[in-house]
Backbone as a printed PyTorch tensor [residue, N CA C, xyz], in Angstrom:
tensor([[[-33.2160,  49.1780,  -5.9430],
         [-34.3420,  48.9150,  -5.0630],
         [-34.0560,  47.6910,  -4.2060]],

        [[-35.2160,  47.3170,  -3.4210],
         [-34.9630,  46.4290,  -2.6890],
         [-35.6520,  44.9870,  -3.1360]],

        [[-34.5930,  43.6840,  -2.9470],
         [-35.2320,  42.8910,  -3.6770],
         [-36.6340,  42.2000,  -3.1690]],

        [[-37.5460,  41.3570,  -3.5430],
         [-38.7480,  40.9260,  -3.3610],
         [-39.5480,  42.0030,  -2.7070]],

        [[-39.4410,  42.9570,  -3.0520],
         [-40.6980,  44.2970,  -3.1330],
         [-41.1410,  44.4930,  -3.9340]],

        [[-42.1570,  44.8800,  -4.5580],
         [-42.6840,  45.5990,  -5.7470],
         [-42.6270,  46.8830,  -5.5580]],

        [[-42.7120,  47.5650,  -7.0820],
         [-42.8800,  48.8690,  -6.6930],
         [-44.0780,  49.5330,  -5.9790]],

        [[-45.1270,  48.8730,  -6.1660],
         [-45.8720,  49.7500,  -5.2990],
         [-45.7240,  49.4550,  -3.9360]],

        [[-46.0090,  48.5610,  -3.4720],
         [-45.5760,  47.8250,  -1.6740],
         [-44.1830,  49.3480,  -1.1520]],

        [[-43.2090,  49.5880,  -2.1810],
         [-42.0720,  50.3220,  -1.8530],
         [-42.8800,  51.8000,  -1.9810]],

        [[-43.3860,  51.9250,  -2.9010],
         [-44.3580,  53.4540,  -2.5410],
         [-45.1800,  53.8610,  -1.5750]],

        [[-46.0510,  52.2350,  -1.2650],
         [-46.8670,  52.7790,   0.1590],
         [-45.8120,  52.7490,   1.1010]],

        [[-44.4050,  52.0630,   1.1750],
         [-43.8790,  52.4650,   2.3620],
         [-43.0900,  53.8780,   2.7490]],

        [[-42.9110,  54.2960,   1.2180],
         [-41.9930,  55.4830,   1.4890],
         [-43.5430,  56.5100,   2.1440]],

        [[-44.7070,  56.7420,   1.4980],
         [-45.2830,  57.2200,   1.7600],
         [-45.6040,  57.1200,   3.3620]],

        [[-45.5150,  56.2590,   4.0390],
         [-45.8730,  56.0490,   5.2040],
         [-44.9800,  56.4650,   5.9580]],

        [[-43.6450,  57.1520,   5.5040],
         [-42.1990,  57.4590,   6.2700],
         [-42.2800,  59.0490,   5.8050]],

        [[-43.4290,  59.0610,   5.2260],
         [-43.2250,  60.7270,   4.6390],
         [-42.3660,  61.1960,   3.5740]],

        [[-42.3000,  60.1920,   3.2740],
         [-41.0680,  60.7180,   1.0420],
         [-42.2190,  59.8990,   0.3570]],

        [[-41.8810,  61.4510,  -0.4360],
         [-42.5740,  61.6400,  -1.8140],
         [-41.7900,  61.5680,  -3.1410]],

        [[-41.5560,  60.8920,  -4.0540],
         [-40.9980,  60.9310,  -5.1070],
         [-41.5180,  61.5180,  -6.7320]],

        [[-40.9000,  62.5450,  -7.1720],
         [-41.4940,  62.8030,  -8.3140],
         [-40.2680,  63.1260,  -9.9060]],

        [[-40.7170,  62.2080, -10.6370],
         [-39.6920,  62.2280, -11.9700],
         [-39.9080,  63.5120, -12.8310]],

        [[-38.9650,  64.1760, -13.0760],
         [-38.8990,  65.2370, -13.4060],
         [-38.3200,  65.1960, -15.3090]],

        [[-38.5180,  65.7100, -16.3880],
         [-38.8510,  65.2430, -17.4660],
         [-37.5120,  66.7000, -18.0260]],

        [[-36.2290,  66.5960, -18.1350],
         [-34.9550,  67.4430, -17.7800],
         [-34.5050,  66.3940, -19.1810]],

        [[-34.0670,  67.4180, -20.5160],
         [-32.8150,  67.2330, -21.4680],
         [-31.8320,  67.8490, -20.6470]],

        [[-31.1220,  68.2850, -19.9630],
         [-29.8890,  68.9800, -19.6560],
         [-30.1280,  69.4690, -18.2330]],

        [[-29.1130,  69.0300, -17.5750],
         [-28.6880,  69.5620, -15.7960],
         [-27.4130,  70.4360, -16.0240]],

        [[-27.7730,  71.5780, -15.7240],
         [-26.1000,  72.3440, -15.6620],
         [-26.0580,  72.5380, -14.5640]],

        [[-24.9580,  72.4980, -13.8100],
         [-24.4230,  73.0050, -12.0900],
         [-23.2700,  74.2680, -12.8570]],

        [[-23.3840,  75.0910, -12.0950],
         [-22.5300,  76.3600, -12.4950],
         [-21.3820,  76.3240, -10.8570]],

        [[-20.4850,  76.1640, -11.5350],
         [-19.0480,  76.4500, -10.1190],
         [-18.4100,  77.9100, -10.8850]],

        [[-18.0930,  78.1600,  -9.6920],
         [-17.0290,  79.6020, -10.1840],
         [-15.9120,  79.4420, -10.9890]],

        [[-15.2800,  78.2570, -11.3410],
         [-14.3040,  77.6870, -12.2160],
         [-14.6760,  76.6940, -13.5600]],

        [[-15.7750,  76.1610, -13.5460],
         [-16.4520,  74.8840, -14.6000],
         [-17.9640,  75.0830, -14.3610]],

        [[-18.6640,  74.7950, -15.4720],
         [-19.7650,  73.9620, -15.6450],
         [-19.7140,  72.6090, -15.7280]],

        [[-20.6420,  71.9350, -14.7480],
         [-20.9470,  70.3730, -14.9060],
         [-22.2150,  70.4470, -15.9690]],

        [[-22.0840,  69.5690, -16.8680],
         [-23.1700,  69.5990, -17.9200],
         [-23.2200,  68.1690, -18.3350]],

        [[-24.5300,  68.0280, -17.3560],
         [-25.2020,  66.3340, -17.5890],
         [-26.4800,  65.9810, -18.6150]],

        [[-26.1140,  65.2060, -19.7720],
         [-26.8320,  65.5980, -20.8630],
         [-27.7580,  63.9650, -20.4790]],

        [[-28.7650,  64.2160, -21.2250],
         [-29.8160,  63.0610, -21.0800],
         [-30.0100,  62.3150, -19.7510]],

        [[-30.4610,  63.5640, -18.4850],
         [-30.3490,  63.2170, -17.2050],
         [-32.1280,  62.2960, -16.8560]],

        [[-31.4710,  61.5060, -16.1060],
         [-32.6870,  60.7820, -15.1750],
         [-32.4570,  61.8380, -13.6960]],

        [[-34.2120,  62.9040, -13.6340],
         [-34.1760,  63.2950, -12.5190],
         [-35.2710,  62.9620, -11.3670]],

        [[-35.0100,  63.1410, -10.4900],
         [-35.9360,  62.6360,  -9.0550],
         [-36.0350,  63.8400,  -8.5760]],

        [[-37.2210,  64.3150,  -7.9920],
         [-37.1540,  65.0830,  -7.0930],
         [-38.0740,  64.5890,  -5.4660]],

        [[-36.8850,  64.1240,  -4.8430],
         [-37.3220,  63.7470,  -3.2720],
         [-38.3250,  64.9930,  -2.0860]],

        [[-38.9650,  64.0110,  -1.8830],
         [-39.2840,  65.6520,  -0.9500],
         [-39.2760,  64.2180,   0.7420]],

        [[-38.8600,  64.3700,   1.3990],
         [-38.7130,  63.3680,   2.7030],
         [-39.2070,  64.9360,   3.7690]],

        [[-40.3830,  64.5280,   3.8550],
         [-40.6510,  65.3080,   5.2730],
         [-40.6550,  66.7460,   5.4760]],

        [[-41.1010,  67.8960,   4.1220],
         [-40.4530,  68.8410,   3.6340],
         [-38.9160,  69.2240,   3.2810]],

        [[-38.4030,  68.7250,   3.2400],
         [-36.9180,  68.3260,   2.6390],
         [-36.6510,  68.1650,   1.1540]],

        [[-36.4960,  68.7540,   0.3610],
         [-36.0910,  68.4120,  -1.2360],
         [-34.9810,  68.5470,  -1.4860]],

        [[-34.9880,  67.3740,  -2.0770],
         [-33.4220,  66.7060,  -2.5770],
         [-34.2510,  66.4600,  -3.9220]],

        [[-32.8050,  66.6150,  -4.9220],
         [-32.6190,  66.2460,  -6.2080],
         [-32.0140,  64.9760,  -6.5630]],

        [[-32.1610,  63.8170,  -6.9460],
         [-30.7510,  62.8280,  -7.6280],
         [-31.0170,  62.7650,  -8.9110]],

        [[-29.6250,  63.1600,  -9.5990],
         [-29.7160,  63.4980, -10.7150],
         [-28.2270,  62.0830, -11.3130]],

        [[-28.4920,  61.6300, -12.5830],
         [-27.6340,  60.5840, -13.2220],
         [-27.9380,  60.9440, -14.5580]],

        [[-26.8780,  60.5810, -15.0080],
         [-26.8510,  60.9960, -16.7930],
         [-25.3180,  60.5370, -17.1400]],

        [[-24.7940,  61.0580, -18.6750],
         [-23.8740,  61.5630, -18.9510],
         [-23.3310,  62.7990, -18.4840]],

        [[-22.0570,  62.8710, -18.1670],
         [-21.1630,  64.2880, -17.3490],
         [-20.4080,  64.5510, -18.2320]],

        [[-20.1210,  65.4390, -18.4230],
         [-18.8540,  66.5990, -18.9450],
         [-18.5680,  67.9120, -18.5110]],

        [[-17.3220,  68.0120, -18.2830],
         [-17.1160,  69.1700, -17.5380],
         [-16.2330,  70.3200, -18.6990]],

        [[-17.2960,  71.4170, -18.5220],
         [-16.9750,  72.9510, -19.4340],
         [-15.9840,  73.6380, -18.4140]],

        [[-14.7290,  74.2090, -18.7760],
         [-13.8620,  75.0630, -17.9750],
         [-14.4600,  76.2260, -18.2420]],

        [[-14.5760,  77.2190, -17.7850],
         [-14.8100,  78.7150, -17.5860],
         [-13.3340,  79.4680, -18.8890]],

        [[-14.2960,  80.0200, -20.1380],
         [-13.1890,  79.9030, -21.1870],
         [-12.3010,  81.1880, -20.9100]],

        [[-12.9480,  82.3020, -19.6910],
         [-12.1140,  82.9280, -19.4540],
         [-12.3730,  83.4370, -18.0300]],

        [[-10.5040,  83.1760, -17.5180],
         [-10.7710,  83.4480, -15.9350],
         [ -9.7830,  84.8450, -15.1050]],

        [[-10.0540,  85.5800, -16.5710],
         [ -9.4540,  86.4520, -16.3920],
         [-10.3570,  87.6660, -16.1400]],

        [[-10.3310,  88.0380, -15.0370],
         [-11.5560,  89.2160, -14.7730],
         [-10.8420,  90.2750, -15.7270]],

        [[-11.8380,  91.1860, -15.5560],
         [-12.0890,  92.1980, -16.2410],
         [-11.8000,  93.5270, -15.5530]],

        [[-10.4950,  94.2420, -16.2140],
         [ -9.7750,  95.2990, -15.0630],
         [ -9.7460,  96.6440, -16.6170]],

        [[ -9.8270,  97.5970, -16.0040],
         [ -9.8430,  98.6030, -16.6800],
         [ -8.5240,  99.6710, -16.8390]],

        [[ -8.0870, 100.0060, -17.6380],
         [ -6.7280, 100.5170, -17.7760],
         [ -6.2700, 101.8540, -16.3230]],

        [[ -7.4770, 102.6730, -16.0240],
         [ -7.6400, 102.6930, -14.9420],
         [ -7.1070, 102.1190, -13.6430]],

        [[ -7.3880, 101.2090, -13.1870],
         [ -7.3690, 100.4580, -12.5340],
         [ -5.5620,  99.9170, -12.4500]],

        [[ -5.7350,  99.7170, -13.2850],
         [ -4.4430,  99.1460, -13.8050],
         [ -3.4470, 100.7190, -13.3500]],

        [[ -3.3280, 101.4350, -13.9030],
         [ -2.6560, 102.6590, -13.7460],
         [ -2.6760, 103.0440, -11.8290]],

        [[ -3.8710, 103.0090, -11.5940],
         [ -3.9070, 102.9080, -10.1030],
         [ -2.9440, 101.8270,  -9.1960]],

        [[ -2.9740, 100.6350,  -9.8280],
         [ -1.9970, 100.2570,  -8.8200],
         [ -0.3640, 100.3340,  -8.8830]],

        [[ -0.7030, 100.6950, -10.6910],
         [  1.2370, 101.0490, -10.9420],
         [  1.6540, 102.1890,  -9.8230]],

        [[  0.5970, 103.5460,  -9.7970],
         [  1.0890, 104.8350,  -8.7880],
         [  1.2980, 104.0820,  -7.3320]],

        [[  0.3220, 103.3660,  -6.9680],
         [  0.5500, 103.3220,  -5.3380],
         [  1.1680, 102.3910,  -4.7050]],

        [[  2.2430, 101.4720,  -6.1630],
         [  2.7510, 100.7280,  -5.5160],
         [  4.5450, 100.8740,  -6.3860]],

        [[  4.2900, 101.6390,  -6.9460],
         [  5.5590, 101.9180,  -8.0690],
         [  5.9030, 100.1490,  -8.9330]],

        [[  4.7250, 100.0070,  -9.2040],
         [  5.2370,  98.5520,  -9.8960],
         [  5.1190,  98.5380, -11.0220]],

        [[  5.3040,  97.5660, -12.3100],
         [  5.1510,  97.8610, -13.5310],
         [  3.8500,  97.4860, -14.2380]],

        [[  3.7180,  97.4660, -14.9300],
         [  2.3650,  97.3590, -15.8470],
         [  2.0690,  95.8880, -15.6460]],

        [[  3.4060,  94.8310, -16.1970],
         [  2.7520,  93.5840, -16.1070],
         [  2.7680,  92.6380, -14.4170]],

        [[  3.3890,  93.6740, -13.6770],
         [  3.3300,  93.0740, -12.3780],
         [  1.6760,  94.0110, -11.5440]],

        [[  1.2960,  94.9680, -12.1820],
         [ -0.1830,  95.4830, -11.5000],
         [ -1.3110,  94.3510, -12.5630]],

        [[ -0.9180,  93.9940, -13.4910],
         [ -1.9690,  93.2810, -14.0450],
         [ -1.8890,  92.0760, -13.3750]],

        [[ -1.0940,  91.1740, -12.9060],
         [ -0.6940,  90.2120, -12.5070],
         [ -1.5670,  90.1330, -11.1310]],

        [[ -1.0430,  91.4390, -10.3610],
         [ -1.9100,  91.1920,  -8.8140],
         [ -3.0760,  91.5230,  -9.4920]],

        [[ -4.0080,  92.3190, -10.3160],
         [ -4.8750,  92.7300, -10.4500],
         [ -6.1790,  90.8450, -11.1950]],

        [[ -5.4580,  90.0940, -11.7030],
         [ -5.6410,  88.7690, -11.9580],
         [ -5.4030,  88.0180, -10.9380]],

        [[ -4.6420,  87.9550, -10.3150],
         [ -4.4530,  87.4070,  -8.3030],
         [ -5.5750,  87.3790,  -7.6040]],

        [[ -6.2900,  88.4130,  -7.8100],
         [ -6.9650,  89.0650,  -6.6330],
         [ -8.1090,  89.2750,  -7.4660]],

        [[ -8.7130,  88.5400,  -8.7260],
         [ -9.4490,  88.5400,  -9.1520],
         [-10.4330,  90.0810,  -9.4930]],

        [[ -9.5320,  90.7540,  -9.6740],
         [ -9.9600,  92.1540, -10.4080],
         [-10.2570,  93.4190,  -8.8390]],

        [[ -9.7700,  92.9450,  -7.9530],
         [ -9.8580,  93.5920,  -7.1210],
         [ -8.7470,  94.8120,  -6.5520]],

        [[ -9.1340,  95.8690,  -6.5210],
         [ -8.1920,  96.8620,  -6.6600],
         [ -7.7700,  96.8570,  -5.2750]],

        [[ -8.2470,  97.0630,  -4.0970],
         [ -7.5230,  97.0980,  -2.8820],
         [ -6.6510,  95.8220,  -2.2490]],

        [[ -7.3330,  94.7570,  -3.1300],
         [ -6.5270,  94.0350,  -2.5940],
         [ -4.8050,  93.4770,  -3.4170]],

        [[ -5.1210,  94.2250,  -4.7860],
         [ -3.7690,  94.2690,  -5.5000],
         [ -2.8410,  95.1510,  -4.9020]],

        [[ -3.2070,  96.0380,  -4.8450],
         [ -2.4350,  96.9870,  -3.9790],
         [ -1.8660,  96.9210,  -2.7010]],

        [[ -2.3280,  95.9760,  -1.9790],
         [ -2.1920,  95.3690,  -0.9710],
         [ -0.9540,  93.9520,  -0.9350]],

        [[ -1.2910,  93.3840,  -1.8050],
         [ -0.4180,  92.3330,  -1.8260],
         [  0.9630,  92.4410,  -2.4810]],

        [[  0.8470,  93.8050,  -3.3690],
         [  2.1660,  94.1560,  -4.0850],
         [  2.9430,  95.0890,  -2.8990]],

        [[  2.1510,  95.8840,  -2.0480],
         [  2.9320,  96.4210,  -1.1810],
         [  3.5300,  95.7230,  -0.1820]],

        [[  2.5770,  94.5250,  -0.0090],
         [  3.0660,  93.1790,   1.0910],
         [  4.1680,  92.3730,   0.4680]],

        [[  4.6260,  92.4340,  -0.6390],
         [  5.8180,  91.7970,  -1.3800],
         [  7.1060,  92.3360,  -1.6050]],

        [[  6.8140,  93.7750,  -1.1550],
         [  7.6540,  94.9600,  -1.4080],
         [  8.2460,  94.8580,  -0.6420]],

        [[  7.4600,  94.9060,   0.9030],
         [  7.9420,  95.0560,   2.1380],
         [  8.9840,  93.6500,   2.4500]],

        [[  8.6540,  93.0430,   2.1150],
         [  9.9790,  91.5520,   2.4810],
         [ 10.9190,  91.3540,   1.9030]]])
Protein backbone atom coordinates (compact mmCIF):
# COMPACT_ATOMS: atom_id res chain seq x y z
CA UNK A 1 0.00 0.00 0.00
CA UNK A 2 0.74 3.41 0.05
CA UNK A 3 2.47 4.93 2.92
CA UNK A 4 0.58 7.60 5.29
CA UNK A 5 -2.90 6.43 3.96
CA UNK A 6 -5.17 4.49 5.84
CA UNK A 7 -7.08 1.92 4.67
CA UNK A 8 -10.12 3.46 4.40
CA UNK A 9 -8.96 7.10 2.87
CA UNK A 10 -7.37 4.21 0.10
CA UNK A 11 -10.96 2.65 -0.32
CA UNK A 12 -12.80 5.89 -0.78
CA UNK A 13 -10.20 6.58 -3.36
CA UNK A 14 -10.23 3.46 -5.29
CA UNK A 15 -13.94 3.79 -5.15
CA UNK A 16 -13.93 7.16 -6.63
CA UNK A 17 -11.65 5.76 -9.71
CA UNK A 18 -14.23 3.00 -10.06
CA UNK A 19 -12.28 -0.34 -8.42
CA UNK A 20 -13.94 -2.39 -6.35
CA UNK A 21 -12.11 -4.88 -4.28
CA UNK A 22 -13.42 -8.12 -2.92
CA UNK A 23 -11.46 -11.03 -0.77
CA UNK A 24 -12.38 -14.15 -1.85
CA UNK A 25 -12.19 -17.07 0.96
CA UNK A 26 -10.10 -20.01 -1.70
CA UNK A 27 -8.06 -23.28 0.12
CA UNK A 28 -6.62 -24.09 -3.37
CA UNK A 29 -6.07 -22.11 -6.90
CA UNK A 30 -5.42 -24.62 -9.68
CA UNK A 31 -4.50 -23.07 -13.26
CA UNK A 32 -4.72 -26.05 -15.71
CA UNK A 33 -1.93 -25.66 -18.85
CA UNK A 34 -1.95 -28.33 -21.48
CA UNK A 35 1.45 -29.60 -20.06
CA UNK A 36 1.26 -28.84 -15.87
CA UNK A 37 -0.98 -27.85 -13.24
CA UNK A 38 -0.05 -24.74 -11.17
CA UNK A 39 -1.38 -25.63 -7.70
CA UNK A 40 -1.33 -22.70 -5.18
CA UNK A 41 -2.17 -24.01 -1.80
CA UNK A 42 -3.29 -21.57 1.06
CA UNK A 43 -3.97 -18.71 -1.52
CA UNK A 44 -4.68 -14.95 -0.55
CA UNK A 45 -7.39 -14.04 -3.27
CA UNK A 46 -8.64 -10.54 -4.59
CA UNK A 47 -11.06 -10.17 -6.89
CA UNK A 48 -10.62 -6.58 -8.71
CA UNK A 49 -13.39 -5.37 -10.65
CA UNK A 50 -11.80 -1.59 -12.10
CA UNK A 51 -14.58 -0.23 -14.24
CA UNK A 52 -16.27 -3.60 -15.24
CA UNK A 53 -12.99 -5.26 -15.69
CA UNK A 54 -12.20 -8.38 -13.37
CA UNK A 55 -8.98 -9.26 -12.53
CA UNK A 56 -7.92 -11.87 -10.05
CA UNK A 57 -4.45 -11.49 -7.82
CA UNK A 58 -3.83 -14.47 -6.48
CA UNK A 59 -0.41 -15.25 -3.88
CA UNK A 60 0.16 -18.33 -1.94
CA UNK A 61 2.43 -21.27 -1.98
CA UNK A 62 3.16 -22.74 -5.81
CA UNK A 63 3.91 -26.10 -6.99
CA UNK A 64 3.91 -27.26 -10.20
CA UNK A 65 2.05 -30.94 -11.14
CA UNK A 66 3.46 -32.29 -14.67
CA UNK A 67 0.67 -33.87 -16.70
CA UNK A 68 1.52 -37.74 -15.54
CA UNK A 69 0.71 -38.70 -18.96
CA UNK A 70 1.42 -36.99 -22.28
CA UNK A 71 0.91 -39.59 -24.26
CA UNK A 72 -2.41 -39.35 -26.14
CA UNK A 73 -4.42 -42.00 -26.65
CA UNK A 74 -4.21 -43.85 -30.23
CA UNK A 75 -6.00 -46.97 -31.01
CA UNK A 76 -4.39 -50.02 -32.64
CA UNK A 77 -6.44 -48.98 -35.52
CA UNK A 78 -5.09 -46.02 -36.01
CA UNK A 79 -1.87 -47.18 -35.55
CA UNK A 80 -2.28 -49.89 -38.38
CA UNK A 81 -3.60 -47.00 -40.56
CA UNK A 82 -0.61 -45.17 -40.69
CA UNK A 83 1.75 -48.32 -41.00
CA UNK A 84 -0.51 -49.01 -44.66
CA UNK A 85 -0.27 -45.44 -45.97
CA UNK A 86 3.00 -44.79 -45.22
CA UNK A 87 4.80 -48.34 -45.29
CA UNK A 88 6.43 -47.50 -41.91
CA UNK A 89 6.86 -49.65 -38.92
CA UNK A 90 4.89 -50.00 -35.87
CA UNK A 91 7.27 -48.05 -33.63
CA UNK A 92 7.89 -45.29 -36.18
CA UNK A 93 3.61 -44.86 -36.77
CA UNK A 94 3.40 -44.71 -32.97
CA UNK A 95 6.08 -42.22 -32.77
CA UNK A 96 4.39 -39.74 -35.42
CA UNK A 97 1.13 -40.77 -33.96
CA UNK A 98 2.69 -39.19 -30.28
CA UNK A 99 4.29 -36.19 -32.52
CA UNK A 100 1.22 -35.09 -33.63
CA UNK A 101 -0.48 -35.68 -30.54
CA UNK A 102 -2.83 -38.57 -31.57
CA UNK A 103 -3.65 -37.13 -34.75
CA UNK A 104 -4.04 -39.37 -37.67
CA UNK A 105 -3.75 -37.05 -40.73
CA UNK A 106 -1.26 -35.36 -39.55
CA UNK A 107 1.03 -38.56 -38.78
CA UNK A 108 0.62 -39.59 -41.98
CA UNK A 109 1.59 -36.55 -43.24
CA UNK A 110 4.76 -35.97 -41.59
CA UNK A 111 6.02 -39.61 -42.14
CA UNK A 112 5.33 -39.17 -45.81
CA UNK A 113 7.11 -35.65 -45.56
CA UNK A 114 10.27 -37.56 -44.15
CA UNK A 115 10.09 -40.15 -46.73
CA UNK A 116 10.15 -37.78 -49.39
CA UNK A 117 13.75 -36.15 -48.41
Amino acid sequence: MMPNINPRQMEQMMRKMGISQTDIDASQVIIVCPDKRIVIENPSVQKVNMSGKINYQISGNEHIETNKSSTPEMSEDDIQTVMDQTSSTQEEAIQALVDTKGNLAEAILLLTAEKEE
